[in-house]
C-alpha positions, 0 to 999 in steps of 0.5 A: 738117881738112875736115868727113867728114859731107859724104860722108853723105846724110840722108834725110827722116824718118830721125829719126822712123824712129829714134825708132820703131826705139828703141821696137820694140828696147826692147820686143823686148829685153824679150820676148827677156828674159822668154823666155831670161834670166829677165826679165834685161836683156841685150844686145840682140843678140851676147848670147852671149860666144864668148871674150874677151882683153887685150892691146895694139895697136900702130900700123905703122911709117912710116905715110903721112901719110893713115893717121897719123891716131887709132889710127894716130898711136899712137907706143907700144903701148897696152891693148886688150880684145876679145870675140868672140860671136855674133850672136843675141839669145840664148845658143844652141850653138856648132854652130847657124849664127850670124854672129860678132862681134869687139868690140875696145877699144883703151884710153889713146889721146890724141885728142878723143872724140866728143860722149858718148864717154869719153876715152881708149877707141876701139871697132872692132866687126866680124863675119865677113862682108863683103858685104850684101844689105841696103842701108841701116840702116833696112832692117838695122834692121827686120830685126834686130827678127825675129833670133829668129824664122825665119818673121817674118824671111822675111816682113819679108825679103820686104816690104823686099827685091827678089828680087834682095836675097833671093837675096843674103840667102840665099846669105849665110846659106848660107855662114855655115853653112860658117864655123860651125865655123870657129875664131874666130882664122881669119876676117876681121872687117869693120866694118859700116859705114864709120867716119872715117879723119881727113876721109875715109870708110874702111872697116876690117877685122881681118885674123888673122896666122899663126892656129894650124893647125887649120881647124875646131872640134869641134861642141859646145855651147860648142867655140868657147871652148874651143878659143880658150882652148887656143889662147890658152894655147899662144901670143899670137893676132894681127890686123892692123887694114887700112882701104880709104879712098874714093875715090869715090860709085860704087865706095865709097859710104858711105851703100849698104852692098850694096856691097862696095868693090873692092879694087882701086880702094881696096886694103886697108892695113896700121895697126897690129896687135892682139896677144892675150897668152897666159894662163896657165890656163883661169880666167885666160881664164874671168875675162876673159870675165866681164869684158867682160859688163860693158863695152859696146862702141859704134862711137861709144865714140871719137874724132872722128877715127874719127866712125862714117858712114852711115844704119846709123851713125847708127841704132846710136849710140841703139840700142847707147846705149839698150841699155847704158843698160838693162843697166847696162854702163859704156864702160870697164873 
């Protein structure tokens, strides 16, 4: 198997950039500590747990040799845990626009790991959005550091950005606003970056199938757990998992996240499905929420042959390691 990194692209001084970025999210994590927890250590960013589920997940029947490849050579059903959050370093009321996470954790899995990655566990985080404004990681990462700040956002957005970016930016936050109230088994969840798929760049996204009728959630503060609990009592919950693998710099670039690859030159493909099982009673649902408050989830909890790509990559492997590090979260349950 050839070595995927050669589709990357490192550029000078992304190691001191990182080394810096580490230090700014320290002390950023510690200020959003001292003003909304207490001085309690959280997660650095999706701090709020919107809802979380057991179940299994389950690879697609006679797969094509180029998509038999980690979750996707799976012969058996295994265990998967997910969460589902919001973006914001703080907890705040479902009805205030936010981006939403979907973390998923796909345990008992064979395959060599990554250098630091536990055995046996591959990560798929995504979130409701699918196109950047923002192109690299360095730029995403200045500007996650002003999350809490509308004012210090604008200004930063300003510095880094073309005015052509801004215009993106904003219209990308306006129609987060429209899928605020949106139940979080409807949308489609798209990784951020693009992982390995064996020795080739992918991207992945969750795509619900046959999600319960009801387009919107009543605005409350935490509406978003509750109406996913009911739903979760009345019937399992399913997302297929669909990669677009590269097939060239131009249309599929891994390194420029402004680009959204074309579907029809790289077309989505079906590799398996997450089946969330029902639960029985709204504690049930309460325990598994508690539960993952103690997991971290990182793009690099996996295998080799998943290998996170790209400068934004690059950066989260220290960020969302040091994060865990702070708070004391482990990989596995």
């Amino acid at each position: 198997m050839e070595d995927v990194s050669r589709f990357e692209r490192l550029e000078p001084g992304e190691d001191d950039f990182t080394r810096n970025y580490l230090d700014d999210l320290e002390k950023y994590q510690s200020a959003v500590a001292t003003q909304h927890t207490g001085g309690r250590i959280c997660r650095g960013f999706h701090k709020k747990t919107l809802a979380a589920a057991r179940g299994t997940f389950r690879a697609a029947e006679a797969l094509p040799a180029e998509l038999r490849v980690g979750v996707g050579a799976l012969s058996e059903s295994v265990s998967a845990v997910v969460r589902f959050s919001s973006g914001q370093s703080f907890a705040q009321p479902d009805f205030v626009p936010d981006i939403r996470g979907l973390a998923v954790k796909i345990l008992d899995i064979d395959g060599e790991p990554l250098d630091g990655a536990p055995n046996g566990v591959q990560d798929f985080l995504a979130v409701n959005a699918n196109n950047h404004s923002i192109r690299d990681g360095e730029t995403f990462a200045r500007l996650s550091l002003t999350a809490t700040s509308p004012l210090k956002a604008a200004a930063t957005a300003s510095s880094l950005l073309t005015f052509g970016e801004q215009m993106r930016l904003a219209w990308e936050f306006s129609r987060l606003a429209g899928r605020t109230l949106l139940p979080l088994s409807r949308p489609t969840y798209f990784g951020a970056g693009p992982i390995a798929f064996g020795d080739i760049p992918a991207k992945f996204r969750w795509v619900p199938v046959s999600p319960p009728p009801g387009r919107f959630v009543w605005p409350g503060h935490d509406s978003h757990r509750n109406r996913f609990c009911r739903d979760l009592m009345k019937r399992p919950l399913k997302f297929d998992l669909e990669v677009q693998l590269f097939v060239d710099e131009g249309v599929t670039p891994v390194e420029d996240l402004s680009v959204t690859w074309d579907e029809n030159v790289a077309p989505p493909r079906k590799v398996g499905t997450l089946q969330l099982s029902p639960i029985q009673s709204h504690s049930d649902f309460e325990t598994a929420c508690n539960q993952v408050e103690a997991l971290a989830f990182s793009p690099w909890n996996g295998l080799s042959v998943h290998r996170p790509l790209g400068n934004l990559q690059r950066i989260r492997r220290l960020a969302y390691a040091q994060s865990a590090e702070r708070r004391g979260a482990r990989s596995c349950p």
